[in-house]
Backbone as CSV, one residue per row, in Angstrom:
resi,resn,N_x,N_y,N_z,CA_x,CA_y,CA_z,C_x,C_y,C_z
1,UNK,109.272,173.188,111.244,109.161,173.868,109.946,109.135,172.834,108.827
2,UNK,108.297,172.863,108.089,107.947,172.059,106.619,108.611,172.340,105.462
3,UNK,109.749,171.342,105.457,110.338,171.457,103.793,109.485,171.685,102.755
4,UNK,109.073,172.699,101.870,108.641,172.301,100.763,109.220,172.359,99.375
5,UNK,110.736,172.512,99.405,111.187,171.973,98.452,112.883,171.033,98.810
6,UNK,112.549,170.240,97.694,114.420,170.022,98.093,115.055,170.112,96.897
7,UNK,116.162,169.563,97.023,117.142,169.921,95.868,117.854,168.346,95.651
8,UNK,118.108,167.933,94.702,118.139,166.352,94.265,119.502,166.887,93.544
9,UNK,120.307,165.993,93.542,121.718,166.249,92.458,121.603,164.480,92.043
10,UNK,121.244,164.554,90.312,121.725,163.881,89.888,122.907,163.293,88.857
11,UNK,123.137,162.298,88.687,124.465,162.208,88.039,124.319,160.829,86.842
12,UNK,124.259,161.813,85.738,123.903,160.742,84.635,124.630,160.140,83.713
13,UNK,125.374,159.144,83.665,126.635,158.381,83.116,126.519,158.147,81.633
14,UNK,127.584,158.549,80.813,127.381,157.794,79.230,128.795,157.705,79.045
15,UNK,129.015,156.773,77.769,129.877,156.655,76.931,130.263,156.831,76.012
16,UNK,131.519,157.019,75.631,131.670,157.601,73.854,133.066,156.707,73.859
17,UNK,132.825,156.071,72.575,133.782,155.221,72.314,134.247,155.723,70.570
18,UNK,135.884,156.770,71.093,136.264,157.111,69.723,136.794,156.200,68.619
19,UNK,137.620,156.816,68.087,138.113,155.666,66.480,138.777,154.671,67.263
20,UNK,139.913,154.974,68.160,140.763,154.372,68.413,140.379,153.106,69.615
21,UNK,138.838,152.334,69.865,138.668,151.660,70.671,138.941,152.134,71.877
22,UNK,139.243,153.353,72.397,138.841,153.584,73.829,138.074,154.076,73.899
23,UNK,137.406,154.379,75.372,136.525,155.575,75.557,136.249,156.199,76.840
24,UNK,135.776,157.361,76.952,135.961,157.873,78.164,134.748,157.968,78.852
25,UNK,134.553,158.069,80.262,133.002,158.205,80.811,132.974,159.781,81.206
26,UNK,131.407,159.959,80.549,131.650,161.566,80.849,129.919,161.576,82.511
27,UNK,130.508,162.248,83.206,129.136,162.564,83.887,128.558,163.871,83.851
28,UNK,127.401,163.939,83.491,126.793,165.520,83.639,126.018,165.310,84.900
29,UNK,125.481,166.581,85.711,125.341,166.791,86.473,123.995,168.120,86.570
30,UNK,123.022,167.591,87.043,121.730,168.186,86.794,121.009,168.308,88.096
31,UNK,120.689,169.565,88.557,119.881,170.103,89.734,118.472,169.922,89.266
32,UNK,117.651,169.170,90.086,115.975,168.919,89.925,115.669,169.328,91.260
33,UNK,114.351,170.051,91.259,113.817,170.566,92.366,112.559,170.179,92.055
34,UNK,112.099,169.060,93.336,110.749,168.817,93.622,110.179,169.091,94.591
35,UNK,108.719,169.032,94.904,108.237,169.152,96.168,108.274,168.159,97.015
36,UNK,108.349,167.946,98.131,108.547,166.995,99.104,107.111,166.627,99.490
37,UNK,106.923,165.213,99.100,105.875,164.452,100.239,105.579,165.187,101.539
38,UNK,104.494,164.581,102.068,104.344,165.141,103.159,102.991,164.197,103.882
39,UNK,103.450,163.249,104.947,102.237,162.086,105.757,101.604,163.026,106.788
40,UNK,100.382,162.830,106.953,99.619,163.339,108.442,99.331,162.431,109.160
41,UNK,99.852,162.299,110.466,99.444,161.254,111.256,98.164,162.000,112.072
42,UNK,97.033,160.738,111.478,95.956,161.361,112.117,95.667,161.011,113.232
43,UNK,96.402,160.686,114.326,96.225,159.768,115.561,96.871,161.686,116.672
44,UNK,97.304,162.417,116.058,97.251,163.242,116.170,97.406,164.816,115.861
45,UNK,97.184,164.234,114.325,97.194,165.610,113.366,98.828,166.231,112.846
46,UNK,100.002,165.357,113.374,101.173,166.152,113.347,101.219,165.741,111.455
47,UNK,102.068,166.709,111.195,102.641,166.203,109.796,104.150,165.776,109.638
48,UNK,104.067,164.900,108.711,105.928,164.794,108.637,106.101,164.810,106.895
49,UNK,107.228,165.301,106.735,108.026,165.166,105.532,108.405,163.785,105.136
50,UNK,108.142,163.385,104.029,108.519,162.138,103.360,109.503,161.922,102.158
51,UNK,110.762,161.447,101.997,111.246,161.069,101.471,111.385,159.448,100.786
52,UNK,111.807,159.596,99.350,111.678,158.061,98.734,113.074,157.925,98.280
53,UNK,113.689,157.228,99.326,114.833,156.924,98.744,115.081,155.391,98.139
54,UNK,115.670,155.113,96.922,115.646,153.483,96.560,114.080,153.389,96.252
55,UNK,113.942,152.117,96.897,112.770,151.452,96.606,111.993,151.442,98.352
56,UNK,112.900,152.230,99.180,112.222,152.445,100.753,111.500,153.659,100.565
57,UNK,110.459,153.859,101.524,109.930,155.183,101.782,110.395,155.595,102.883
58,UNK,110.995,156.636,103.585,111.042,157.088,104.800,110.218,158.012,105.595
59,UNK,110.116,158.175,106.317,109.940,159.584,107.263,110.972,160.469,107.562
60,UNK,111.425,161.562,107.106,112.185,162.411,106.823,112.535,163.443,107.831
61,UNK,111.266,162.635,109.138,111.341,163.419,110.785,111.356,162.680,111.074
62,UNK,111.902,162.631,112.543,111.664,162.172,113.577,110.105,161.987,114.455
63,UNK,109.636,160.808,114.498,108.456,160.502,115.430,108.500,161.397,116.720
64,UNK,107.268,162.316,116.515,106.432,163.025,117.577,105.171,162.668,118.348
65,UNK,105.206,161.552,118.536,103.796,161.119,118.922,103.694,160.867,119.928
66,UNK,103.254,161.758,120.740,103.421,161.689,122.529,102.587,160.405,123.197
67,UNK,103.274,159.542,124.056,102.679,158.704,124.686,103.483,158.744,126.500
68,UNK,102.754,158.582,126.990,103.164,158.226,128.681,104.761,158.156,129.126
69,UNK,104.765,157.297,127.894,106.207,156.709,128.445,107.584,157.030,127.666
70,UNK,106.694,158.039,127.293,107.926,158.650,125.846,108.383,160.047,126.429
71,UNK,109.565,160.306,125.594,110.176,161.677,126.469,110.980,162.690,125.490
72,UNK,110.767,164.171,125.630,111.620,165.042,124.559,113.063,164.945,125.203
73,UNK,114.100,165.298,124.184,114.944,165.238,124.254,115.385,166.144,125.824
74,UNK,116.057,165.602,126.354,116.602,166.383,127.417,115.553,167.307,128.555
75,UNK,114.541,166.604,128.199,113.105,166.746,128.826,112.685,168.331,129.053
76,UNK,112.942,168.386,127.151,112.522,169.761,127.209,111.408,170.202,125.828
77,UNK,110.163,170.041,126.238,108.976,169.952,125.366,109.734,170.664,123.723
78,UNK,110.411,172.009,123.862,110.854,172.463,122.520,111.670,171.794,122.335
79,UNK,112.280,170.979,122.663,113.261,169.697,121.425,112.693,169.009,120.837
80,UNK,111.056,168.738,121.321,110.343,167.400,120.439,109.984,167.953,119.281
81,UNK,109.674,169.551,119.799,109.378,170.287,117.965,110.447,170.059,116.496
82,UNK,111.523,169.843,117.152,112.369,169.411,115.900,112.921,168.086,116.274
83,UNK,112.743,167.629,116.907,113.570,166.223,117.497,113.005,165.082,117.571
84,UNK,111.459,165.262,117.609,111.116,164.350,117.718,111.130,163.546,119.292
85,UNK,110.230,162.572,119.749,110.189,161.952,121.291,111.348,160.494,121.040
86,UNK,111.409,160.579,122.150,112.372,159.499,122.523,111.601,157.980,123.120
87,UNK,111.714,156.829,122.790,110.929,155.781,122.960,111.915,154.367,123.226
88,UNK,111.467,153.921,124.322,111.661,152.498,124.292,111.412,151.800,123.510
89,UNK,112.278,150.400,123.038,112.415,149.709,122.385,110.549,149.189,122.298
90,UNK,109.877,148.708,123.504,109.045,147.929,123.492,107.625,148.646,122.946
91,UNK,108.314,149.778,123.207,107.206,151.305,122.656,107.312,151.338,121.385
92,UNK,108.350,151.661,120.705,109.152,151.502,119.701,108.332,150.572,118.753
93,UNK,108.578,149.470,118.909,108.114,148.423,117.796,106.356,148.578,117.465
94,UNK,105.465,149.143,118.536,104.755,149.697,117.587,103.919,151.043,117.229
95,UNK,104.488,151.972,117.468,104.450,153.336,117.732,104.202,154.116,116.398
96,UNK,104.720,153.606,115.249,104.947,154.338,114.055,103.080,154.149,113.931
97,UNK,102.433,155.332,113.037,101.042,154.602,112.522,100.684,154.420,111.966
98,UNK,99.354,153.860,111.467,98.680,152.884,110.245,99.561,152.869,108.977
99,UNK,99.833,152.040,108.161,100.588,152.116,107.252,102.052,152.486,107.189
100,UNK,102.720,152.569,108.457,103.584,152.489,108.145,104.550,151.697,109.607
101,UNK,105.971,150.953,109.678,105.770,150.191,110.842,107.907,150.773,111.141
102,UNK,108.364,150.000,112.399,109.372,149.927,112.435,110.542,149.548,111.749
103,UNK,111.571,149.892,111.252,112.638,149.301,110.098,113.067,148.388,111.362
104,UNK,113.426,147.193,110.261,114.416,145.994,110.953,115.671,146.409,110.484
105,UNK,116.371,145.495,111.259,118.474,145.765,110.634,118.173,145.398,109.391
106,UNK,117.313,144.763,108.391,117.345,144.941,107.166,117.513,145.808,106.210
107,UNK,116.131,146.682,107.125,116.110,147.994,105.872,116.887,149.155,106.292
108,UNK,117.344,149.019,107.270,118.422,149.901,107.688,119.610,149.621,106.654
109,UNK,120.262,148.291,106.516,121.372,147.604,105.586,121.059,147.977,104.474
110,UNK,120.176,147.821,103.672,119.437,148.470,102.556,119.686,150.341,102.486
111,UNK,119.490,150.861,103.252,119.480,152.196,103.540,121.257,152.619,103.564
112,UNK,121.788,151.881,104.032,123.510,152.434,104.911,123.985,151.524,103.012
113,UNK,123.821,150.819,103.003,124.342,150.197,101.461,124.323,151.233,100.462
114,UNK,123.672,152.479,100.337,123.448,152.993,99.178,124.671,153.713,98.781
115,UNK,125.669,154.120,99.413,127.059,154.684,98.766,127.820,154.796,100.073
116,UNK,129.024,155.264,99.592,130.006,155.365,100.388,129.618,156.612,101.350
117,UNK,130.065,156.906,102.532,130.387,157.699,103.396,128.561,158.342,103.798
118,UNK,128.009,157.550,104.174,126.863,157.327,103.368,126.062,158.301,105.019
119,UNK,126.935,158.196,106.035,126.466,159.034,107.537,126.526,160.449,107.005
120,UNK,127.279,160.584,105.938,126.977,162.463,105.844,125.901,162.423,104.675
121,UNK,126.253,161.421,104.127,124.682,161.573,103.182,122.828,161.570,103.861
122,UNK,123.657,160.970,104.813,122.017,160.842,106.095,121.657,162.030,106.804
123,UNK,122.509,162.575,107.274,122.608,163.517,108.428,122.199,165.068,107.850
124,UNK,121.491,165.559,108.794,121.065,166.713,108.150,122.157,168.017,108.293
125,UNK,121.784,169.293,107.348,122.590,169.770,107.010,123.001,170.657,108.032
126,UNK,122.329,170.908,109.293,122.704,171.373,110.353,122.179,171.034,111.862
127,UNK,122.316,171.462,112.696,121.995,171.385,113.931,123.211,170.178,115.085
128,UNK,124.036,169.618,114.155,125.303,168.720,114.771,126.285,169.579,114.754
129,UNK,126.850,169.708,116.131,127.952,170.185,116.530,129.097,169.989,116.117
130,UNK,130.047,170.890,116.491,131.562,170.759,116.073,131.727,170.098,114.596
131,UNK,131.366,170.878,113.812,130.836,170.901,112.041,130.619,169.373,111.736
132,UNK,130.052,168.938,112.752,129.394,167.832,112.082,128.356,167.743,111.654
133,UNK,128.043,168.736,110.857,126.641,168.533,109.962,126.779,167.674,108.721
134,UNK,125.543,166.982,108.040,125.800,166.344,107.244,125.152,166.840,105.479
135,UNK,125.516,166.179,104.753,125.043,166.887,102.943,123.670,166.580,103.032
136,UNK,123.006,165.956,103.839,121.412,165.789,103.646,121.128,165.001,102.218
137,UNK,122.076,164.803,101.282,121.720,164.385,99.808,120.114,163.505,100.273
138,UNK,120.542,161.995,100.587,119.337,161.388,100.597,118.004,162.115,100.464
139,UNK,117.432,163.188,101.566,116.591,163.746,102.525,116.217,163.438,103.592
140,UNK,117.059,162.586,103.946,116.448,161.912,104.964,116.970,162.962,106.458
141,UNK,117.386,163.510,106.319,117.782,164.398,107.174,117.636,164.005,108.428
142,UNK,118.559,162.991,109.133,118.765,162.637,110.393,118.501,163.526,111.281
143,UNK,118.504,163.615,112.296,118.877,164.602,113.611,119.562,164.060,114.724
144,UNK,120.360,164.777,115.679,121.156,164.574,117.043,120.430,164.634,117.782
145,UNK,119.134,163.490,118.150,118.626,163.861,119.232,119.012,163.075,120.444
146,UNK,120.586,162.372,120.333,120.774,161.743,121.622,119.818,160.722,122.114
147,UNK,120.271,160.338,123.240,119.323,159.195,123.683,118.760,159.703,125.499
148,UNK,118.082,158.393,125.715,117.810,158.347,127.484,118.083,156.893,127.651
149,UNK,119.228,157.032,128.627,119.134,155.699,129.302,118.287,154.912,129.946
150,UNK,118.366,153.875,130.865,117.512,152.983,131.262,117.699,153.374,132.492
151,UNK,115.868,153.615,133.178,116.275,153.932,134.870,116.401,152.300,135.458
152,UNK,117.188,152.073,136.549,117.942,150.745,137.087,117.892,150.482,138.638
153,UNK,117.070,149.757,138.912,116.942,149.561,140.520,117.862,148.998,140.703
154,UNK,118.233,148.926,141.463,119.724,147.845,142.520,118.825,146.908,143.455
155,UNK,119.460,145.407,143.815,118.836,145.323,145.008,118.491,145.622,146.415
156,UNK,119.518,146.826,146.688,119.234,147.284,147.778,118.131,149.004,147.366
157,UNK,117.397,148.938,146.650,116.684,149.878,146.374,117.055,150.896,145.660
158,UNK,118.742,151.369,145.688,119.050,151.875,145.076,118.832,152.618,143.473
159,UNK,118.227,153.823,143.152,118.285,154.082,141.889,119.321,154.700,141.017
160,UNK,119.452,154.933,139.755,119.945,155.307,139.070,119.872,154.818,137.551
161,UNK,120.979,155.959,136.197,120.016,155.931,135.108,118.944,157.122,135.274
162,UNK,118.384,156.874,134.004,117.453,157.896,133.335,117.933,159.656,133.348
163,UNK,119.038,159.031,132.497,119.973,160.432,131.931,120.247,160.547,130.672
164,UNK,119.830,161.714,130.092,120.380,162.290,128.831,121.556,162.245,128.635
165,UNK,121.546,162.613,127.367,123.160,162.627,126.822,122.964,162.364,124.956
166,UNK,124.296,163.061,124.244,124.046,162.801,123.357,123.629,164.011,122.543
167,UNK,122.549,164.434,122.794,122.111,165.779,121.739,122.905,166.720,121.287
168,UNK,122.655,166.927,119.579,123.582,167.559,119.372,124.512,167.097,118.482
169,UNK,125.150,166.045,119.159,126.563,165.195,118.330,125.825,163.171,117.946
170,UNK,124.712,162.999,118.142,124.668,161.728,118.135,123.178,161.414,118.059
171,UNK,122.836,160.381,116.744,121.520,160.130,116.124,120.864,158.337,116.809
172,UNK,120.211,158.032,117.097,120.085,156.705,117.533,118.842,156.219,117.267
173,UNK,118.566,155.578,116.314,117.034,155.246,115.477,116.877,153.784,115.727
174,UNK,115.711,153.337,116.376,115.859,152.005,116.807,115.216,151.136,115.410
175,UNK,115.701,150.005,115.844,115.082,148.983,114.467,114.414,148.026,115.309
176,UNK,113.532,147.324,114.601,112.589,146.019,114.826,113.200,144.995,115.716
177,UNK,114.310,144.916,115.503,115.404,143.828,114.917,116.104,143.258,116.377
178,UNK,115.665,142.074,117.062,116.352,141.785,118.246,118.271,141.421,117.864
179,UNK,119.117,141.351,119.165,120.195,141.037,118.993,120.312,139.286,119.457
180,UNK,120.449,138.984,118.088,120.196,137.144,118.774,121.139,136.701,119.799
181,UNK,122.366,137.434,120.025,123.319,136.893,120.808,122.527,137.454,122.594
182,UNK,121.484,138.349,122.585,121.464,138.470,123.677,119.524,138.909,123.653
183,UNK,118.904,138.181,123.643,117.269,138.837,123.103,116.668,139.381,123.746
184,UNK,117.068,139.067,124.827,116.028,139.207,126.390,116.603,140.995,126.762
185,UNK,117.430,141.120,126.193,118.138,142.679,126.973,118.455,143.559,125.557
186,UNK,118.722,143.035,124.434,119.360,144.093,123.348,118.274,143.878,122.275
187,UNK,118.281,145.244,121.652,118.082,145.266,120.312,118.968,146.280,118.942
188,UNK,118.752,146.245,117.410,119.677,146.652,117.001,119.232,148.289,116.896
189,UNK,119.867,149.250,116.292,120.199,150.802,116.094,120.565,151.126,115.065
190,UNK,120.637,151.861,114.439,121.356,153.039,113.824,121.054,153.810,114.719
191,UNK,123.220,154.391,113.974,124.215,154.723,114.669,124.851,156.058,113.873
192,UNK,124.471,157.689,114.214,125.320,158.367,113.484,126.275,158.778,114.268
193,UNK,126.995,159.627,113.885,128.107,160.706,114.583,128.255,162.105,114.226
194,UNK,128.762,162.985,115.107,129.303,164.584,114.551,130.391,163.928,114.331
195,UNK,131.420,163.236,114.868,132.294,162.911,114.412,132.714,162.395,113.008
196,UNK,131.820,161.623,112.287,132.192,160.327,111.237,130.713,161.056,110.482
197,UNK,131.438,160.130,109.337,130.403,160.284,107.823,130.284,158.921,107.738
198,UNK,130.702,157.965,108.744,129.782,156.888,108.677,128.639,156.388,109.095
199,UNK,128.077,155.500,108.876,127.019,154.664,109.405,126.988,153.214,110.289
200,UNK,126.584,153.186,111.545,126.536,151.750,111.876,125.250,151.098,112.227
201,UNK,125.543,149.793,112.739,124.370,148.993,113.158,124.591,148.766,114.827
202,UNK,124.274,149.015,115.555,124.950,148.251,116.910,123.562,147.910,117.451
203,UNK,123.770,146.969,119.039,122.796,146.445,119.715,123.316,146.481,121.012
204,UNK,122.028,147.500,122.008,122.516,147.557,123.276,120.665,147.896,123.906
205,UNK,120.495,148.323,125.328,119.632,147.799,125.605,118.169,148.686,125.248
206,UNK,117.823,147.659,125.025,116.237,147.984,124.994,115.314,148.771,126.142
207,UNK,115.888,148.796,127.085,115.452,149.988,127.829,115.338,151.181,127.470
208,UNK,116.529,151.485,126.977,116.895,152.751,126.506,115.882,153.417,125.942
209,UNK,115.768,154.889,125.433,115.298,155.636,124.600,115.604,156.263,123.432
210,UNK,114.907,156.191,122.579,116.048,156.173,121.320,115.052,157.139,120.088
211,UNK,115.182,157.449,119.389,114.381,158.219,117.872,114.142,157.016,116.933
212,UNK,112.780,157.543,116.759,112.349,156.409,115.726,112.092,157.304,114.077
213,UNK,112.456,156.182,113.287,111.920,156.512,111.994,110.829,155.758,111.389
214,UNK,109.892,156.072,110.873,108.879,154.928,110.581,109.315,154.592,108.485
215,UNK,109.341,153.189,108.280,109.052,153.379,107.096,108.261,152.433,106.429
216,UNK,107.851,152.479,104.982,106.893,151.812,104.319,107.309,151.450,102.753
């Protein structure tokens, strides 16, 4: 379903400085309603919602762009309708299309920097369990689409791996961005929670499957 409007709360600061050399800060507080952007990826016609937060542009969905090696959440075609596909790291880095590419741990830092408690400001306003939904302020409206692990041969042939988990309570958006302490096996993430209104960065493996955001 296509946002076409959102709701922006801004907060506009002044000063008044009476006789007596003090002064107090007053904030007013003003509801603006615009229409929301909106990108078509013509590689296969899907549309996504766009948000401009700062001086970043985002994608305001989750990447749907079916390829071979990509997978819906919990390998169930109606999760990709709101969830978006799940992608390896190596898929990952270049999957987003024309004009727009993978965030590094940069612009993620850039993104998680913008205020305090800043995971409920990301997270959308529903679909996370055990009331962990988030204020959506940004628009960027995260989602819980969990991850897929890495399937893992053993040397004695043995398999295992390539299990869900996650949906629901937990957001995992891969970045550009290798983990220098380990290159060959990790890369970095954002990290939400149902639990927390925070935000992290972590690095684990690149096998994995993870939600991408594209930005520009």
């Amino acid at each position: 379903m296509k946002r076409n409007l959102r709701i922006w709360k801004i907060y506009i600061l002044s000063m008044h400085f009476p006789i007596h050399s003090s002064f107090t800060l007053a904030a007013l507080t003003f509801l603006l309603a615009s229409c929301s952007e909106s990108f078509t990826d013509s590689r296969d016609g899907q549309s996504y919602d766009v948000v401009k937060i700062g001086e970043q542009t985002w994608m305001a969905e989750n990447l749907n762009f079916e390829t071979a090696g990509s997978f819906c959440p919990e390998d169930d075609s109606r999760n990709c309708k709101r969830l978006g596909r799940l992608y390896s790291w190596a898929e990952a880095k270049t999957i987003c299309p024309e004009g727009w590419r993978l965030p590094t741990k940069a612009d993620f830092e850039v993104l998680v920097a913008a205020r305090p408690h800043v995971g409920a400001a990301l997270k959308s306003r529903d679909g996370w369990f055990k009331k962990g939904n988030g204020t959506d302020e940004f628009g960027f409206n995260a989602l819980p689409a969990g991850y897929r692990d890495a399937i893992l041969k053993a040397d004695d042939g043995t398999i295992s791996g390539g299990k869900f988990d996650g949906i629901g309570g937990y957001a995992y958006f891969w970045s550009a961005t290798e983990d220098s302490e380990n290159l060959e096996s990790n890369a970095f993430y954002l990290f939400l929670s149902f639990s927390s209104d925070a935000a992290s960065l972590n690095a684990f493996a690149k096998e994995d499957y993870r939600s991408v955001r594209c930005v520009r």
